[in-house]
C-alpha positions in Angstrom: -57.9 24.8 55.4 -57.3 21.8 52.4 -59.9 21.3 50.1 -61.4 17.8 50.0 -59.4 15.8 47.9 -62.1 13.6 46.7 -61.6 10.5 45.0 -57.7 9.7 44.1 -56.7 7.3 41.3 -53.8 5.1 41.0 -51.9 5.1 38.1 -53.5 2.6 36.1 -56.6 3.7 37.0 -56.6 6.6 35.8 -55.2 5.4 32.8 -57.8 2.6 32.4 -60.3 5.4 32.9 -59.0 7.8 30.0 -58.6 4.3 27.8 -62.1 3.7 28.2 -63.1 7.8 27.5 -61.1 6.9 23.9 -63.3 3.4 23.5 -66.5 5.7 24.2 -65.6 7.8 21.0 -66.9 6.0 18.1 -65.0 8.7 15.6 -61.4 7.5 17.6 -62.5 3.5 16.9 -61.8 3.9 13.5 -59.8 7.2 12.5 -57.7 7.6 8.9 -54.1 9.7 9.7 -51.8 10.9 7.3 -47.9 11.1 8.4 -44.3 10.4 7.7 -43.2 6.9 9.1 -40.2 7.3 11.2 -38.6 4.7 13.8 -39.7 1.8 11.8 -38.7 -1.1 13.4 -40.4 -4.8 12.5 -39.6 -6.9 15.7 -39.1 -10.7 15.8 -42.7 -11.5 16.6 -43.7 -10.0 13.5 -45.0 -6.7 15.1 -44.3 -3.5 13.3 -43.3 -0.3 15.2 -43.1 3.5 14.4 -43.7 6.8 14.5 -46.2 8.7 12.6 -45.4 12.3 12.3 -45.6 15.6 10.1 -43.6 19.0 10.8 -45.5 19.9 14.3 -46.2 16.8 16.1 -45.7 12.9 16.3 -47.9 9.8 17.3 -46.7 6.2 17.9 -48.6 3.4 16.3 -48.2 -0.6 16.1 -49.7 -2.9 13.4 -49.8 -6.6 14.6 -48.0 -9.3 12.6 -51.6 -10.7 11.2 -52.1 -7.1 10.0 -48.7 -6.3 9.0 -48.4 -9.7 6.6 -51.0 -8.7 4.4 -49.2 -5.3 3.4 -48.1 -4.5 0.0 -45.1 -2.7 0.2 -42.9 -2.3 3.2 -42.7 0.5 5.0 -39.4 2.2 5.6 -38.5 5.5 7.2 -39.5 8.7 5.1 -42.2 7.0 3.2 -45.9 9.3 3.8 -48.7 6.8 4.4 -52.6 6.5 5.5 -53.1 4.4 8.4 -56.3 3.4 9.2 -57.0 2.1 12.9 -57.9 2.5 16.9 -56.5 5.5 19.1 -56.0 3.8 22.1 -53.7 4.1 25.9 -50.7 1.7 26.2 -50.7 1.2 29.8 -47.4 -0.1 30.4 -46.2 3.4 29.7 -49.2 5.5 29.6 -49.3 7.1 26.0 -51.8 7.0 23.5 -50.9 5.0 20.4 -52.8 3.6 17.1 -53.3 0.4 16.7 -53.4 0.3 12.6 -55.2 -2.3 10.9 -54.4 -1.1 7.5 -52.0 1.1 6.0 -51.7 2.5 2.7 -48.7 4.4 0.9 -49.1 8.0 0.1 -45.8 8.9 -1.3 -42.6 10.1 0.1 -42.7 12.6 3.0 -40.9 15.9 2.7 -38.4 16.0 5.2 -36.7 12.5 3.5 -37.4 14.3 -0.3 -35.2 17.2 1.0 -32.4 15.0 2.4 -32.6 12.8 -0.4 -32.3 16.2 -3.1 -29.1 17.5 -0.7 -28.1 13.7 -0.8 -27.8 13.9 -4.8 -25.9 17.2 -4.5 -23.7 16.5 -2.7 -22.6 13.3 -4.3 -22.8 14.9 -7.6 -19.6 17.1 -6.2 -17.9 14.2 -5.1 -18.2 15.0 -1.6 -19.0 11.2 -0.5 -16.3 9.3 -2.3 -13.6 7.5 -0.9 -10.6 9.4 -2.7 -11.2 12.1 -0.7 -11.5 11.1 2.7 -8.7 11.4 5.2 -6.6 8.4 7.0 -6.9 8.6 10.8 -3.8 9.0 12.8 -2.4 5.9 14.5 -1.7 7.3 17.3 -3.2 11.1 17.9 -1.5 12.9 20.6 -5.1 15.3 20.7 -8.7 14.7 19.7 -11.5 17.3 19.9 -14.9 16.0 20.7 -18.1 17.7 20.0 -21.5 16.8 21.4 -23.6 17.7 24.0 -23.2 17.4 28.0 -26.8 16.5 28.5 -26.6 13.0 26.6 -24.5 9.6 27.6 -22.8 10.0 23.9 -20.0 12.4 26.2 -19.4 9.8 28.7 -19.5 6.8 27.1 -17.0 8.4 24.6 -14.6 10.0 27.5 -14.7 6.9 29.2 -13.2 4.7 26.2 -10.8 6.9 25.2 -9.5 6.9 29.0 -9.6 3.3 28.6 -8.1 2.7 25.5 -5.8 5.6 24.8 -5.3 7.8 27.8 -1.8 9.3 26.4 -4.2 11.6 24.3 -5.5 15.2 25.3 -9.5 15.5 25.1 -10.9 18.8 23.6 -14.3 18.8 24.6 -16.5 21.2 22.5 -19.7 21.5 24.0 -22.1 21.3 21.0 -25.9 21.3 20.4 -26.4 18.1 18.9 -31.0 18.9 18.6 -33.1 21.3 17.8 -33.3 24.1 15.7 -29.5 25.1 17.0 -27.9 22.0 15.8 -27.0 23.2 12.7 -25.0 26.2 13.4 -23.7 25.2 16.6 -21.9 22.3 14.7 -20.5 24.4 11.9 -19.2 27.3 15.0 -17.4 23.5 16.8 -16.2 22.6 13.3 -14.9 25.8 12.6 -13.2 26.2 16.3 -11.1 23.3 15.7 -8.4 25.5 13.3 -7.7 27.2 16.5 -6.9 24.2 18.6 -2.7 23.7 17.9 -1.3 20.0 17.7 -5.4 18.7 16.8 -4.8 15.1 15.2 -8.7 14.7 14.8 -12.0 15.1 16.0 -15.3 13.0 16.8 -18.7 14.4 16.1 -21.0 12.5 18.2 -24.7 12.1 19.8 -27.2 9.0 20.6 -29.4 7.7 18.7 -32.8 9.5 17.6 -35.8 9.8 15.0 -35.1 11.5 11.4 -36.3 15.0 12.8 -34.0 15.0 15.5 -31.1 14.3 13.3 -32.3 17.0 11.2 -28.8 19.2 12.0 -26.3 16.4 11.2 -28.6 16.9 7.5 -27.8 20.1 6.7 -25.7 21.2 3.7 -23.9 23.9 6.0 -22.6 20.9 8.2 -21.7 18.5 5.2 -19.6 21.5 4.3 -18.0 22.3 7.5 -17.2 18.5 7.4 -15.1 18.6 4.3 -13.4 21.8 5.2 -12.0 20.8 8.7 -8.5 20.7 9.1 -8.4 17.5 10.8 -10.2 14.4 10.2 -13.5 13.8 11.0 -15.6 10.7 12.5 -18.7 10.7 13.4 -21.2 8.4 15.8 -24.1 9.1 16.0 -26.0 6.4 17.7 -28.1 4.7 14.7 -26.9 1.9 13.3 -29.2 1.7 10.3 -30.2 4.9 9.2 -26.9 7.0 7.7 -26.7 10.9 7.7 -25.3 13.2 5.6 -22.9 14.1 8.0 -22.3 10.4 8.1 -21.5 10.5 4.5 -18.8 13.3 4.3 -17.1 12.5 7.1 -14.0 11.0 6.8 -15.0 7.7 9.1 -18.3 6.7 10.3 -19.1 4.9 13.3 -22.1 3.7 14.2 -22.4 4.8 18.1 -20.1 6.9 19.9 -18.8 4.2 21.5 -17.6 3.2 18.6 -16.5 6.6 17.3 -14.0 6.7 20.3 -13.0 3.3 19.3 -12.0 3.9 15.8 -9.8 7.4 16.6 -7.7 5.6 18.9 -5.4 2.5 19.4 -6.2 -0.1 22.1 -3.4 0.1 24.5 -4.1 -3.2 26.2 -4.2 -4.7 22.7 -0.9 -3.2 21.8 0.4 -4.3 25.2 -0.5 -7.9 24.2 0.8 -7.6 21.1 4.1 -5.6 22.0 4.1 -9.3 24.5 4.0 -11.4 21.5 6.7 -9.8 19.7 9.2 -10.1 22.4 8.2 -13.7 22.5 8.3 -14.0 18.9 11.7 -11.8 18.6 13.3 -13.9 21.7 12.5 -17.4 20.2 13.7 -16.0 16.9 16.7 -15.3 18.7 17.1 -18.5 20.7 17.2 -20.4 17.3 19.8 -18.1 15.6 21.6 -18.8 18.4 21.7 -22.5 18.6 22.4 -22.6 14.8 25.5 -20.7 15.2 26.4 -22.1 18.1 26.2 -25.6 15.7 28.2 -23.9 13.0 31.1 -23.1 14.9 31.6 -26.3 17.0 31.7 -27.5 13.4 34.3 -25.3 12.4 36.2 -25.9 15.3 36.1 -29.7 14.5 38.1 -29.0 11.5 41.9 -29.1 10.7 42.3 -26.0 10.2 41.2 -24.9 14.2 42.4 -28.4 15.8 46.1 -28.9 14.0 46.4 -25.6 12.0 50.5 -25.8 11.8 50.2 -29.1 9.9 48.1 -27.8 7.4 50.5 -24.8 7.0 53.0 -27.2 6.5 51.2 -29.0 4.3 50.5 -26.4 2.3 54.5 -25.3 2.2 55.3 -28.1 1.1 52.9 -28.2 -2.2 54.4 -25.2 -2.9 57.8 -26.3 -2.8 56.7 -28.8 -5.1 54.8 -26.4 -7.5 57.8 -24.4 -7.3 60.4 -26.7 -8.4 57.8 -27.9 -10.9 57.5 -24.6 -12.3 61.3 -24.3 -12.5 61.8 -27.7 -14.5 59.3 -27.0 -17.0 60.5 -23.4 -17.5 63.9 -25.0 -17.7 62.9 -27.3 -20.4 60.7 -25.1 -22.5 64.5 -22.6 -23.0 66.3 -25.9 -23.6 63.5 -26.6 -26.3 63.6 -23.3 -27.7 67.3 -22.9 -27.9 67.7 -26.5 -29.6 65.1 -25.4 -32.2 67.0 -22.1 -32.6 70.3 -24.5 -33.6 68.8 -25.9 -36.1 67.3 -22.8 -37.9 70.5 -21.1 -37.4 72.4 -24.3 -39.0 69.4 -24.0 -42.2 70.0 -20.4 -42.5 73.8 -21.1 -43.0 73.5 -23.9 -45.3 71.2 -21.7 -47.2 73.6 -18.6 -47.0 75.5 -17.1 -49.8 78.5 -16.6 -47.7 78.7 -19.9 -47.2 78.8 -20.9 -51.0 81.5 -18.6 -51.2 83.3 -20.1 -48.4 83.3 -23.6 -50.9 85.0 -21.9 -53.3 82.7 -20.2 -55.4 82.2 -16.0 -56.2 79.8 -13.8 -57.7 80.6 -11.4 -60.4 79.0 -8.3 -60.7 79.3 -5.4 -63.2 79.9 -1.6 -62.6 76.0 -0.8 -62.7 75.7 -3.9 -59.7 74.3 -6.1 -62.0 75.2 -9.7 -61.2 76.8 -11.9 -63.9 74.9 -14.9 -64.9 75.6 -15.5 -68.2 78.8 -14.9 -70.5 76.9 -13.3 -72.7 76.3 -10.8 -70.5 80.8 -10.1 -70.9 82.3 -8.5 -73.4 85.9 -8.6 -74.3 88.2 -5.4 -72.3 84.5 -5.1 -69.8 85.6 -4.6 -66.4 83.5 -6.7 -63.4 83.7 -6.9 -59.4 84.2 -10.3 -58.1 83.0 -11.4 -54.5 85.1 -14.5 -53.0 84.6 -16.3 -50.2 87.3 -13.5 -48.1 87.4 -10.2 -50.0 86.6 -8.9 -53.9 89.1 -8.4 -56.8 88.1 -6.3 -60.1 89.0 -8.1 -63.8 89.3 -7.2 -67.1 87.8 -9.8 -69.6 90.7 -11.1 -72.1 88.5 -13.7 -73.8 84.8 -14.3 -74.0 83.6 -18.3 -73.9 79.8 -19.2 -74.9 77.8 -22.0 -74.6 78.0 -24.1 -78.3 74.4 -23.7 -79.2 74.6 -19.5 -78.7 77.5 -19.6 -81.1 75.5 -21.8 -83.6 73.0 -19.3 -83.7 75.4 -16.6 -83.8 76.0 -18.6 -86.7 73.0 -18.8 -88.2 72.5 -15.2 -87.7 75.4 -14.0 -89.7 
């Protein structure tokens, strides 16, 4: 038999009724908390959003915009603050909240000090600079991707890269992507990708979440396993502000998986259109080079050469008929030249020869040592000499010896 049910609340009533249990309790009207501020968000009506939270547990807290304008400094994930304000229900979705009416900085939590330490590490070893990171392939032929099955980060990211690229094989590595087994279960799906033949690259993906639950892609173990896969690496991980380490060392970081899909692969309806406006490009390209030549040769057939071509071979006969005879006259002339100068040297050198003075009449005499005879003094009476006529040589004895008159007178003198 059913027990009596009693009375039976709605909803929001028994929401209203544990909002006004809080309002009863003076010590929850006005309650300090210490925590870590994470999902900070500062909306457009001036309304600031987060998360308070240590190691163990979390609480959601607003501060309104009259509230949040007198602040000092502004908060940002990772900073540890004092809040000061009303526990109280949202009943839209039913969870208690604090509605802070003053907030003070108490220093920077712990979790963001140790990701901020590993962050300095890290890029002390050069593990985040540019050099070192790996182009994507244009067009991979395989791409491994490692999240979880539970999330939309694995259909969101199978469904663009059917879309954009389907010519590529998907690897899917199931991969703990939260919790304490993040960590390890991405460096084991990093490390499984050196036994996947023909990988191009891989995507490292999950949606968006608080600091804590990003905790794994934080880890120094995972940066590592980043830098040592053999493929590149891009990750999306679903928070567009906030960057991870894993964000840092990989080779390409995408802000959602979405986009992380996007990034590893071309767009094949983009390449179609563009493929479309090459052809068009290439065709009118074409068209033009066409028309052009077809202008160039009704140009050259326009000329003499294509319309009469005998008459300008017989044109050009008979110029060099002409060139030839041309040729032939002043070749003609040139010997005629030379041979009439050659007359006239040959007519100098015989005027000039001795053989020719002999010919007149005249001959040399010359003694038996060749010496030629130049002077009678050179004679003595009974000396024998050679002389050369004109025709032929005769040899003479000297008889008688005749000087010139002024030798004798100073012959004369002398003696």
């Amino acid at each position: 038999m059913s027990r009596d049910r009693g009375f039976v609340f709605t909803v929001r009533q028994l929401t209203q009724y544990l909002r006004a249990l809080l309002t009863q309790d003076r010590t929850l009207q006005d309650v300090w908390v210490r925590g870590e501020i994470g999902d900070c968000v500062r909306h457009g009506s001036g309304h600031l959003y987060c998360t308070l939270k240590d190691e163990v547990s979390q609480l959601r807290g607003v501060m309104f915009r009259e509230e949040a304008q007198g602040l000092s400094f502004a908060p940002e994930n990772g900073l540890e603050v004092i809040a000061r304000g009303t526990v109280t229900i949202y009943e839209a979705r039913g969870q208690y909240q604090l509605v802070v009416r003053e907030m003070q900085q108490a220093g920077v939590g712990d979790l963001y000090r140790r990701v901020e330490r590993l962050k300095a590490k890290l890029e002390a070893e050069g593990l985040f600079a540019e050099h070192r990171k790996r182009p994507l392939p244009a067009f991979p032929s395989r791409i491994a991707v490692m999240t979880s099955m539970s999330g939309a980060a694995v259909h969101d990211i199978l469904t663009t890269l059917r879309a954009r690229w389907p010519a590529a094989d998907v690897v899917l590595l199931l991969t703990p992507v939260s919790g304490p087994a993040a960590a390890p279960g991405i460096v084991r799906s990093l490390q499984l990708l050196r036994h996947i033949p023909h990988l191009e690259v891989a995507i490292l993906a999950r949606g968006g979440g608080s600091m804590e639950e990003l905790a794994g892609f934080n880890a120094e173990e995972v940066a590592r396993a980043i830098v040592a896969a053999p493929v590149p690496v891009v990750t999306g991980l679903g928070h567009e502000t906030d960057f991870t380490i894993a964000d840092l060392v990989a080779d390409r970081r995408a802000p959602t998986p979405t986009a992380a899909a996007a990034a590893v692969t071309p767009d094949r309806r983009e390449l179609r259109h563009r493929l479309q406006v090459f052809r068009r490009v290439v065709a009118q390209r074409l068209e033009r080079r066409v028309k052009v030549c077809r202008r160039e040769l009704r140009l050259l057939r326009a000329r003499p050469l294509f319309r009469q071509p005998h008459l300008l071979l017989a044109e050009r006969r008979q110029r060099l008929d002409e060139a030839r005879k041309e040729l032939r006259d002043r070749v003609v002339g040139l010997i005629r030249e030379d041979r009439h100068r050659l007359a006239l040297t040959a007519d100098k050198l015989s005027m000039l020869s001795p053989i020719a003075v002999l010919a007149r009449g005249y001959a040399i005499m010359r003694l038996p040592d060749g010496r030629v005879v130049r002077a009678a003094r050179q004679l003595e009476v009974g000396s024998c000499a050679e002389v050369v006529l004109g025709e032929g040589s005769a040899e003479v004895r000297t008889t008688q010896v005749h000087r010139p008159a002024e030798e004798m007178g100073d012959d004369a003198k002398t003696h």
